[in-house]
C-alpha positions in Angstrom: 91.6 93.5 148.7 92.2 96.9 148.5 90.8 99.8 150.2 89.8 102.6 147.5 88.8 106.0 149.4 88.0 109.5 148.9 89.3 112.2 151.3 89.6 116.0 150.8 92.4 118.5 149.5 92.7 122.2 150.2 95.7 124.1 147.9 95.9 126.8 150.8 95.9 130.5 149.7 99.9 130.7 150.2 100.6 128.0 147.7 97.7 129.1 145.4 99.3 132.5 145.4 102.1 131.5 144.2 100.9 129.3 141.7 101.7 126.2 142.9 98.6 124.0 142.5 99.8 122.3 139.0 103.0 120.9 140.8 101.0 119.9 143.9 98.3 118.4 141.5 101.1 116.6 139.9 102.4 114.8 143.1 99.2 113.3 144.1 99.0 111.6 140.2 102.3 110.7 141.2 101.5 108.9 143.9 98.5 107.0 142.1 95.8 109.7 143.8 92.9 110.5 141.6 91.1 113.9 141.2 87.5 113.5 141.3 86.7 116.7 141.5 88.1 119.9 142.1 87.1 123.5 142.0 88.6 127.4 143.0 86.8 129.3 145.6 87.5 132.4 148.1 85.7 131.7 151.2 84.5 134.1 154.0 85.8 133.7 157.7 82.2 132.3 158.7 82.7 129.2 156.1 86.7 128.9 157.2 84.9 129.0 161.0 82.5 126.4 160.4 84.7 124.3 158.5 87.7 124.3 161.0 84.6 124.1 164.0 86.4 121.0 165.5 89.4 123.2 165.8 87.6 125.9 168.0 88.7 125.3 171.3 92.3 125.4 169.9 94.3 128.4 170.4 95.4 128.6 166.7 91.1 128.3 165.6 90.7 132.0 164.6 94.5 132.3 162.9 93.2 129.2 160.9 90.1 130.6 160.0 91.5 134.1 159.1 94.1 132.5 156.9 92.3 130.0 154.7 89.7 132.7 153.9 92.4 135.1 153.3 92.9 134.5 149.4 91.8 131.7 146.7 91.7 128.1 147.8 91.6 125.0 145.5 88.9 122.4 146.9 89.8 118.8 145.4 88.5 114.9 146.0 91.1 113.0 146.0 90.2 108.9 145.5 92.6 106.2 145.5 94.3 102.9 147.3 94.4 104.4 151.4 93.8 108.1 150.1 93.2 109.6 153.3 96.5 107.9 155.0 98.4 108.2 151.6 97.9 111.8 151.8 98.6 112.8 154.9 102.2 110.8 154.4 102.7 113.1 150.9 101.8 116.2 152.5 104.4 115.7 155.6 104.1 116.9 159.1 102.5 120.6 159.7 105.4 122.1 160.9 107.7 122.4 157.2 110.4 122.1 159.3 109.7 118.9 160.8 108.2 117.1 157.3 109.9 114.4 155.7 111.7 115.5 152.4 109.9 115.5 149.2 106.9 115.9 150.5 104.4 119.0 149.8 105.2 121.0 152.6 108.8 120.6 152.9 108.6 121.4 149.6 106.3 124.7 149.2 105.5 124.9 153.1 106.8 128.8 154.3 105.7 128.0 158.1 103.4 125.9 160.6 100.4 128.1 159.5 101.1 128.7 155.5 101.8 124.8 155.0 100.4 125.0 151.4 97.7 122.1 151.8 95.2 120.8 154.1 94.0 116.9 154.1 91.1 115.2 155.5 92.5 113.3 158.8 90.2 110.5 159.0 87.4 108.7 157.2 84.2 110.4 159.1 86.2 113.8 158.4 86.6 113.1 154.9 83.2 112.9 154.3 81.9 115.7 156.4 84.7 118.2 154.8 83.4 116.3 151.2 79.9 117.4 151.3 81.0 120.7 152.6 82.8 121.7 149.5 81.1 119.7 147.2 77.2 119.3 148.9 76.0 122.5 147.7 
């Protein structure tokens, strides 16, 4: 029996920047993970702030925030076989340094904070960072 999920995908402003999100689009096909939906936003530092809120009492919480609203972001849905564990192992390990190659950030990552893409972690996460790109 399989296990088709949905989880969330964030292109990061450094890898949107440099144009990246065709060839980061085209690994997740790749790897059998569908695009439901996806759409290009800028966010403010209050949205990157309530979106990362489970990071706050990390010491990297307002780097985060001040980053992803820092430039154009690409939102997807991602839906496939394991989706939210499928793409955590295609995006690789946050530090760039430390992820497996061929995966995204080995590939595009510059450093621990511009690692090119964000996934949903869990199941409960995926759906409250789904409606909170794609609920309004």
């Amino acid at each position: 029996m399989s296990d088709v999920e949905q989880t969330l995908s964030i292109i990061k402003p450094d890898a949107y920047e440099r144009n990246l999100s065709d060839k980061i689009k085209a690994i997740f096909l790749k790897n059998n993970l569908s695009i439901l939906n996806s759409k290009k936003l800028h966010i403010s530092k209050d949205e990157a702030a309530e979106f990362y809120k489970v990071h706050q009492s990390k010491p990297f919480y307002d780097q985060l925030c001040n980053y992803l609203s820092s430039g154009p972001i690409e939102v997807m849905i991602l839906e496939g076989e394991n989706a939210i564990l499928k793409n955590r192992e295609i995006m690789g390990a946050t530090d760039p340094k430390k992820a497996k190659d061929g995966t995204i950030r080995k590939l595009y990552g510059i450093s621990i904070d511009k690692n090119s893409v964000h996934g949903s972690d869990s199941a409960e996460n995926a759906k409250i960072e789904i409606s909170f790109f794609f609920n309004k």
